[in-house]
N, C-alpha and C positions, 0 to 999 in steps of 0.2 A: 474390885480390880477387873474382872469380867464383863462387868458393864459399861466399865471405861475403857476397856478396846473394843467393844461392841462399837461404843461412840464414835473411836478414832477410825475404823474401818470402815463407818459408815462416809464419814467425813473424806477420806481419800478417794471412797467410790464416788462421790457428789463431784467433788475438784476433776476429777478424771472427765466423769460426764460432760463437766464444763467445758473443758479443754477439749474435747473432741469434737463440741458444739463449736464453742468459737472458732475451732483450727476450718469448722468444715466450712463455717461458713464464710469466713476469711477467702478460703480455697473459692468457695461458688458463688463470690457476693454477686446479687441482683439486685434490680427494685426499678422499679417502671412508675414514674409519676404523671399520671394526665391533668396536668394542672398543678401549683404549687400551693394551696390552701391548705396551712396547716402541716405542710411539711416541713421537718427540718432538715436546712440549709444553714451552711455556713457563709455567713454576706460580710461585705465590706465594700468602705468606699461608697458609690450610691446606686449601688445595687442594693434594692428592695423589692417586694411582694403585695398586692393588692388586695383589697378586701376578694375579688373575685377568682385569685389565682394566678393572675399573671406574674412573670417575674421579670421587674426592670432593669436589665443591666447599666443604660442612659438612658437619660433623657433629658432635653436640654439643659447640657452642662456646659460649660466651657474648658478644655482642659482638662478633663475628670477621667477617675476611670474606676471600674468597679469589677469586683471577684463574687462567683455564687459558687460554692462547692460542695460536693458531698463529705456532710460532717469527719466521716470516719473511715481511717487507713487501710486500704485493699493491697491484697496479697498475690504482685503479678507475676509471683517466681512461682517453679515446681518446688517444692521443697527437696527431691531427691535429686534434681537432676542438674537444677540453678537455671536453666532455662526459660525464658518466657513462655507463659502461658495465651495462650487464646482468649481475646475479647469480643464482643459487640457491643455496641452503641448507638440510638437514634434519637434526636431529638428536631423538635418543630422551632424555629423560630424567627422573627422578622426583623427589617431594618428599614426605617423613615428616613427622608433628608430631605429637608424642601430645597434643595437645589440640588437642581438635575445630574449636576457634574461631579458632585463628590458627597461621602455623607459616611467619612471613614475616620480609624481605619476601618471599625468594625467590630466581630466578636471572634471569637479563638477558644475552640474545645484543647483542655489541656488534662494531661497525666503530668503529675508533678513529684517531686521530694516532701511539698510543703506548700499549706496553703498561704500561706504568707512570703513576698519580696520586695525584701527589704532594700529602699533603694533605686524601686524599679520607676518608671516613669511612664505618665501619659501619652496621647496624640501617637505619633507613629511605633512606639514602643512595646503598644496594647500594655500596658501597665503589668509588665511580666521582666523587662531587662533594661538595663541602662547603657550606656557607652561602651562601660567596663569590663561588662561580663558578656556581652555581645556575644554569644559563637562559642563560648566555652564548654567544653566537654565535662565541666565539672556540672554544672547545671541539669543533666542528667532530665530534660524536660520532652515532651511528645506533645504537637501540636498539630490543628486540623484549622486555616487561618481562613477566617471571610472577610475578605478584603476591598473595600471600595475607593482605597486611594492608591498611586501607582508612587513606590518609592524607588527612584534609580539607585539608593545606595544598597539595596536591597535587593537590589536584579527583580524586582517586581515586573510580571508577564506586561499588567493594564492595571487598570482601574476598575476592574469586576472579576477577582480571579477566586479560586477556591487553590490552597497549597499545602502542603506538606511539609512543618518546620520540625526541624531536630538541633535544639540547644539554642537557638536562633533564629533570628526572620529572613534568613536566605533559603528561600523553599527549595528542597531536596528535590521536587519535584512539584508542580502548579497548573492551571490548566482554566480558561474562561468559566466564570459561573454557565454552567449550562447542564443539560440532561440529554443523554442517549436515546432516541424514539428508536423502540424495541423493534418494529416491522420493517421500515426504513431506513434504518442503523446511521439518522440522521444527525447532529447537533441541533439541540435547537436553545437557543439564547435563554439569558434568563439575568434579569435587573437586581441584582441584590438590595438594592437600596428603593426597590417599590413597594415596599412599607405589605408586598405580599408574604402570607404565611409562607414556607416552605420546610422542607423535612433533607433532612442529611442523616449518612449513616457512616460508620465509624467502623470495619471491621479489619480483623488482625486475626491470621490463621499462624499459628508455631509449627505447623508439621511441614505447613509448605515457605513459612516466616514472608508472607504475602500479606500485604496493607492494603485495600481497600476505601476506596472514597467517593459515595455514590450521593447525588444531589436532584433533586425533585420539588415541583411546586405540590402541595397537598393534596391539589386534584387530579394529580397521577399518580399511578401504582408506582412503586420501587422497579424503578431499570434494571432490565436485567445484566445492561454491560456499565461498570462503574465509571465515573470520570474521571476516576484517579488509579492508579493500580502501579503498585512496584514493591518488590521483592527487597526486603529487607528484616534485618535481623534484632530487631530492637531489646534482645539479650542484654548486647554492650552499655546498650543506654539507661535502661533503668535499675533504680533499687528498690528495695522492697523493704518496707512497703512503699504505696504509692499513694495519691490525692487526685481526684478526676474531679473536673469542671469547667469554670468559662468563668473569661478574663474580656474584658470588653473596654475600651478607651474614645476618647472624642477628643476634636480638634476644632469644634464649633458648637454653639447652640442650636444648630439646625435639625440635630441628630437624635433617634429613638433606637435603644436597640431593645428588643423584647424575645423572652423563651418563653413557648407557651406548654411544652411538654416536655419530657426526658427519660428515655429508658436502658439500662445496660446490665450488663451481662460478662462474669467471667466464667469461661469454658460451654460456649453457650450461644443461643442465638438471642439477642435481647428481644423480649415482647414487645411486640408490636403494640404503639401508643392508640389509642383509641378517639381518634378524629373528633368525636362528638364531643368528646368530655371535655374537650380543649376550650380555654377561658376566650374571650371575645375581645380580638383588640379596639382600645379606642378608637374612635372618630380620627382618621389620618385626610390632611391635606386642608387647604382654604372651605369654607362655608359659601355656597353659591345662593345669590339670593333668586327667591321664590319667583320674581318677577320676571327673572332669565328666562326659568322653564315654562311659563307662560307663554311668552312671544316666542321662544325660540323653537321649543317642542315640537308644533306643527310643520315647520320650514325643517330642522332636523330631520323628523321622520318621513316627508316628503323626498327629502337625496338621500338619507339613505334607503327609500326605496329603489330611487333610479340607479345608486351607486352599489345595489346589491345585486340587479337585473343585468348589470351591466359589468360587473365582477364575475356571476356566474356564466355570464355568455365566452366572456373569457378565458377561466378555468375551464371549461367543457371545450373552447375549439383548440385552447393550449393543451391539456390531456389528448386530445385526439391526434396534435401534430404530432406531441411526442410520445404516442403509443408505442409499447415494445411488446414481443413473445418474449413470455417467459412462464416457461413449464416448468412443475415441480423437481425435476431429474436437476434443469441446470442450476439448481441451488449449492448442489456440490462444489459447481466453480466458481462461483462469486468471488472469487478475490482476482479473478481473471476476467469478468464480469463488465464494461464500460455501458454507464447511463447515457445514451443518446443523446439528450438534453445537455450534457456536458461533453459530448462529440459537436454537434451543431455549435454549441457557442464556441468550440477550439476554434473550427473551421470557419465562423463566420456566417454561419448556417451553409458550409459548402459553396462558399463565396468562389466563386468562375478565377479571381486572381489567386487563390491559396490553392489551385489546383498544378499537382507535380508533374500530371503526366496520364495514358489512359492507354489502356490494353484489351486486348481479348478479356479478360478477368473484372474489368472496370475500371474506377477510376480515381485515384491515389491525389488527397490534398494536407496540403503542408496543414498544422492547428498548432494550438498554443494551451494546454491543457488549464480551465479553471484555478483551479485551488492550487496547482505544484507546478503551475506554471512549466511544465519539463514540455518541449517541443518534440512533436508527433509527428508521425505520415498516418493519415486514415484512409486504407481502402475501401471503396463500396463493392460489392459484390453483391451481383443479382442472380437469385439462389430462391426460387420458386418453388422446387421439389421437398419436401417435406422426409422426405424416404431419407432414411439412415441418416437424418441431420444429427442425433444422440451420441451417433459413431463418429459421426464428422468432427462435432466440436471436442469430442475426447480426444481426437488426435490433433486437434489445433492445441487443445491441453498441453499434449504430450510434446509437442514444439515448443510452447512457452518453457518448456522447460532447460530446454538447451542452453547453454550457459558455455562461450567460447569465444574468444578474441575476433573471431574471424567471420562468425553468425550475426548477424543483424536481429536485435533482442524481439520476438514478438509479444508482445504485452498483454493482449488480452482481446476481446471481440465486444459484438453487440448484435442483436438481432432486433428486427423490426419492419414490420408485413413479410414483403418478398425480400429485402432486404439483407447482406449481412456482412456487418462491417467489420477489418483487423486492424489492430493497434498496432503499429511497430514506432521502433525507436527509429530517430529524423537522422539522415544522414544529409549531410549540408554540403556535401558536391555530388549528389545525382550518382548516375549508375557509367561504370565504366564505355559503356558503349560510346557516348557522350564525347566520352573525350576520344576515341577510339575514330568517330567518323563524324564525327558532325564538327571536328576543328575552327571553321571560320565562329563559334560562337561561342568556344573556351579561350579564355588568357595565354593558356599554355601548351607541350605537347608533354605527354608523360615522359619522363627519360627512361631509358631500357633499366637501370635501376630503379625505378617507381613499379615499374612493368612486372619486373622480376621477383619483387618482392612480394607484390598484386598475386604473381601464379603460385609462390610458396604460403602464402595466407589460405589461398581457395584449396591448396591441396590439403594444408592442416585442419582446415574444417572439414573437409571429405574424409578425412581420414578419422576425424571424432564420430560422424554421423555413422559411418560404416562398422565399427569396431569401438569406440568406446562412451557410446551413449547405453542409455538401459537397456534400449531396442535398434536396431537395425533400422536405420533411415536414409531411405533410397527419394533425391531429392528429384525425379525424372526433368528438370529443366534448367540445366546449365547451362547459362551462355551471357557474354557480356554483359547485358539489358539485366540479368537479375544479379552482376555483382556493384555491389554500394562502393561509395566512397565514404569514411568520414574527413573529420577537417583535418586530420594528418595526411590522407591520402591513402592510409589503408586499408584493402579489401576486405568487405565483408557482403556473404551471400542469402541475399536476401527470397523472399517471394515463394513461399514452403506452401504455396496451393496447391502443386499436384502430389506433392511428396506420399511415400508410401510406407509405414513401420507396420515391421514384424517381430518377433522375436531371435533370439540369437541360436541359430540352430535348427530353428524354421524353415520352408521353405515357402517361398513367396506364393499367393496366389497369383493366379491370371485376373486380368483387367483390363480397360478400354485401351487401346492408343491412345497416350496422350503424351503432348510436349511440344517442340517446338523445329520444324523443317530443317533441316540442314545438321542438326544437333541427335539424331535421331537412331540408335544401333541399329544394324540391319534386324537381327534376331527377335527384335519386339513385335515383328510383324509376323513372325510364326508362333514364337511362343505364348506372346501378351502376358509375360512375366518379366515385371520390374524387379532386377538386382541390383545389387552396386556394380557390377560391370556396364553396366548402361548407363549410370553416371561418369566410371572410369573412361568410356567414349565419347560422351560428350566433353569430361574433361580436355579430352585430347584433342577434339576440335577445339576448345577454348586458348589452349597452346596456342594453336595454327595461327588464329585469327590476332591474339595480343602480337605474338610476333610478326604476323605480315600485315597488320594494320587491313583485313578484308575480310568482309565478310563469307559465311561457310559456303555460301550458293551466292554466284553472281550470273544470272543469265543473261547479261550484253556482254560477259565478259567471252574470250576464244574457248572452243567446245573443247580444250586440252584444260582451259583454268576455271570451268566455269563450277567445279565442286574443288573447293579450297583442299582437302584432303588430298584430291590425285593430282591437283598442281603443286603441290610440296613434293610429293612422292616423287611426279617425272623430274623436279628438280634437284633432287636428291639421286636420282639415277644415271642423272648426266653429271654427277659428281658437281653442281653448281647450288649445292642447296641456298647459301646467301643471297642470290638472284633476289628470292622470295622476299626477303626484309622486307620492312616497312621503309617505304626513302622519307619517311618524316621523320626517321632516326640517326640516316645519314650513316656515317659509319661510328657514329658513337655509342657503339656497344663493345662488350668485352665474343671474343668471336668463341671461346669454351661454351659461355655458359646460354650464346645461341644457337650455337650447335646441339647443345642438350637438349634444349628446350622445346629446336625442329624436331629432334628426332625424337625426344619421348612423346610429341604430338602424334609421330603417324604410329610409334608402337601403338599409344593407348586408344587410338582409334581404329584399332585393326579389326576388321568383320570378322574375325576367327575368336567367339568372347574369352576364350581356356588359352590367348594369346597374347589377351592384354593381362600388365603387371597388375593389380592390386596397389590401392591407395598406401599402403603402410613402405611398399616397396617403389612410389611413387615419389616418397616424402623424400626416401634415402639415397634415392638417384639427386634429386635436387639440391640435397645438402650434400650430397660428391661423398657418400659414406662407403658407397659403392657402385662401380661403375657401371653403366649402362650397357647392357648386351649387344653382341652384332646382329642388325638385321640382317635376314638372307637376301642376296643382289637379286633376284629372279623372283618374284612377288609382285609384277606389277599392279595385279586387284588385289590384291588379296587385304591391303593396306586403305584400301578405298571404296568408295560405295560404290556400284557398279552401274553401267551404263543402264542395265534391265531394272536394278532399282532406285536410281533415279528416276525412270518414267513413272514407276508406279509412284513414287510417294509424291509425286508432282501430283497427280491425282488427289491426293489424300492431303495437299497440306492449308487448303481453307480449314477444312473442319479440325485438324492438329492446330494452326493457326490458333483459331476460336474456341478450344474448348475450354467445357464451364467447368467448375469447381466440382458442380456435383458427377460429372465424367469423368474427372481424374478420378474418384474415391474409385 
């Protein structure tokens, strides 16, 4: 009796060991094959194996389709949790077609229920679904598709795509066979069906529930950015256990489809297959005969000597046109970043017709961007100085950043020699001034509503950059010429090259004069500190000027009108402020909300800065939330620049005129 529970406990410890064995390795199944000699596979259909290794899923069949799978059931749940577990996957394999255009559909890495579908069909089906089950959630299937024919009932991308199907051949998501160049975070193409080896990788993370789908010819390392990626949950989708493999189908005789390796991995990174060990595919494509290379080899190697000479002269004067600076700091910004070679071909290469216009700062041409086709303004900016360019462009940064109805978007830069170009979003009626004085060459006149709306847009952006961006941004060059139009006709302000951010709480440093004559606070010329009240003055001439259609300094104009400021002001004194209107408005305006308009212009340009209102209290005068203070009647300078300093900035306004980017900073 002692000896027989001896027996029976030995017995229970053996079962226990077994189970712990199986469960674990259920849990961590692997196995990496470099070559399929000798290993077993589950085949069907006319998928088979070579003396050397290879595994043929087609080859010229007609209509056929064939399953290779791994024999035995993998366990892709947690046991405690029911969640999906983490896999990798990589295997090598190729695709023939002696015709160029098609040579599909192809092959299809699949997680399954079962190696067996029954019912399922050839040609565009990959012998995995039929009509019926198309799309069904019962199907509980995970698929990684290489595809070389383009099905529209399918929403098929093209005819070379790699996708991502779930229970179906309507890919979740799909993308051109190609690969990511790691340095140059390029596309660069890739033929599914040129009978070249290539390697794909399969991976599925559960903590971040991220899929993965990365694609390479063999004699490249594994990209480091994938060509497929998207977060999903494949919990829902499978059961446990599961079947991993490849299902491959044909719709001609033309076609080869071959795996030359396969490795995978649950909870784990699959090993990496071993290139060398890899079986050798057959002889692909026509037999050329011997007599070709004969005659022809010498005549071949002859052009393309000349055609190599003559390549490389090209590449070396094409890199030298389109040389850029780029030092290791600006790597941070790269998604702000524009390739000059893809500025040049917007514009034309800078074509004399795609140019918008040209200032002290350079010179602004319409483009048509490559790839996204989204229509640009490119300015050039000649920027020789080298000093604090690292702080310059962090604060062109720091503008890309601004996000507001009323800001003209700036997209991003480019540098190159002395060079340096801004990206802004295109506005397709030009800059208010435009229409402001150059009338005989617009359609239209703005009506005092277009106008009005124009000054409540410019005020709502002033009043974001002031108070509720991250930082404090004093734009020092307000005046018609830098507010846009888009095709609605709403203002936006553009042209953030002299602008100045600090923090909130900060106070400004001192810095050059810079901006623009006429538009100009007295106090910048003692202090040389840019705040927002220096914009809230220019603002105020910006009033003057929408409303009386003139600009801020007219020197042919009478020495009473010839600073726009003290001619509102004396018409405002002789109780006649309407005088001033613009007469290309006529009397069609509402006379409230020009009255406002006169008079919040000479508040906010008043030389006293502790006397203009702030932008926030700007906004709410305009929107009538509250009304506008009395000026005091006896202030006749005080409201205006003054006679001593008009002399001097007369003096000073070539070089304000003309100043460069790198004197604003």
């Amino acid at each position: 009796m002692k000896r027989q529970t001896m027996f029976f406990f030995k017995y229970v410890l053996l079962f226990l060991l077994h189970s712990r064995y199986v469960v674990s390795r259920q849990k961590d199944a692997a196995f990496t094959y470099n070559g399929f000699q000798g290993v077993d596979m589950s085949l069907d259909g006319v998928a088979h194996t070579t003396d050397n290794g290879l595994l043929i899923l087609a080859n010229s069949t007609l209509q056929q389709m064939g399953h290779a799978f791994y024999p035995h059931p993998i366990h892709f749940r947690n046991s405690s949790t029911g969640t999906a577990l983490s896999f990798s996957t990589c295997f090598v394999f190729a695709m023939f077609s002696e015709l160029a255009t098609t040579g599909g559909p192809g092959v299809m890495f699949v997680i399954a229920p079962s190696r067996e579908f029954p019912g399922a069909l050839p040609s565009n089906y990959f012998g995995l679904f039929n009509i019926t089950n198309l799309g069904l959630s019962s199907n509980h299937l995970i698929g990684v598709e290489l595809d070389s024919i383009q099905n529209p009932e399918f929403n098929d991308i093209n005819s070379n795509h790699v996708g991502i199907d779930i229970n179906g051949l309507k890919s979740v998501q799909a993308a051109p066979a190609s690969y990511i160049r790691d340095q140059e975070n390029q596309h660069v193409n890739l033929s599914l069906i040129s009978g070249q080896p290539m390697q794909l990788w399969v991976e599925y993370d559960s903590t971040r529930n991220q899929l993965n789908v990365t694609l390479s010819p063999i004699t490249i390392p594994k990209p480091k950015i994938p060509l497929l990626s998207m977060n999903i949950d494949i919990s829902d989708t499978i059961v446990d256990p599961m079947f991993v493999g490849f299902s491959s189908s044909t719709v001609s005789i033309t076609v080869s489809h071959y795996l030359l390796g396969w490795s995978f991995k649950i909870n784990g990174q699959a090993k990496e297959l071993s290139l060398s060990q890899l079986p050798n595919l057959p002889p692909i494509g026509p037999k050329t005969e011997p007599k070709v290379f004969k005659i022809g080899c010498p005549v071949i190697a002859a052009s393309l000597v000349l055609m190599s000479i003559f390549i490389i002269h090209y590449i070396v004067k094409r890199k030298r046109m389109f040389a850029e600076v780029l030092e290791d700091w600006e790597l941070e910004y790269g998604p702000y970043r524009f390739k000059y070679k893809d500025l040049y071909i917007a514009t034309q290469g800078f074509n004399h017709k795609e140019l918008l216009g040209s200032g002290g700062f350079g010179k602004v041409y319409k483009g048509i961007l490559p790839i996204s086709k989204q229509e640009v303004a490119v300015k050039k900016v000649s920027n020789d100085s080298r000093q604090g360019m690292k702080e310059f462009i962090a604060e062109i940064i720091s503008i890309g950043k601004l996000q507001h109805r009323n800001i003209v978007t700036l997209l991003g830069y480019c540098r190159r020699k002395g060079e340096l170009l801004l990206v802004y979003e295109f506005m397709p009626n030009g800059s208010l001034d435009k229409f402001l004085f150059h009338q005989s060459t617009m359609e239209k006149t703005l009506s005092w509503n277009q106008r009005f709306q124009i000054i409540k847009g410019l005020a709502s952006a002033l009043l974001y950059l002031h108070e509720k961006f991250e930082q404090v941004v004093v734009h020092r060059d307000i005046k018609s010429s830098n507010v846009m139009l888009d095709k609605e006709l709403n203002g936006r302000l553009g042209d953030f090259g002299l602008a100045r951010l600090y923090g909130h709480g900060d106070n400004p440093k001192a810095t050059n004069v810079v901006g623009t004559f006429g538009y100009l606070a007295p106090e910048i010329f003692k202090t040389g500190k840019a705040d927002p009240s220096v914009d809230v003055f220019a603002f105020g001439v910006f009033l003057l000027e929408v409303a009386c259609g003139r600009r801020p300094i007219e020197p042919q104009a009478s020495d009473e009108c010839i600073v726009l400021v003290e001619c509102v002001f004396s018409s405002w004194n002789r109780g006649e402020i309407l005088e001033i209107v613009d007469p290309k408005l006529g009397m069609n305006y509402e006379v409230e909300e020009m009255e406002l308009v006169l008079k919040l212009g000479l508040l906010c340009s008043h030389s006293t800065p502790s006397a203009r209102p702030s932008m926030r209290q700007v906004v709410r005068y305009l929107e009538r939330e509250v009304p506008l203070p009395e000026m005091p009647a006896s202030c006749s300078r005080r409201f205006s620049l003054s006679s001593e300093f008009f002399g001097n900035t007369m003096n000073l306004s070539s070089s304000i005129a003309d100043s460069q980017l790198s004197g604003g900073r």
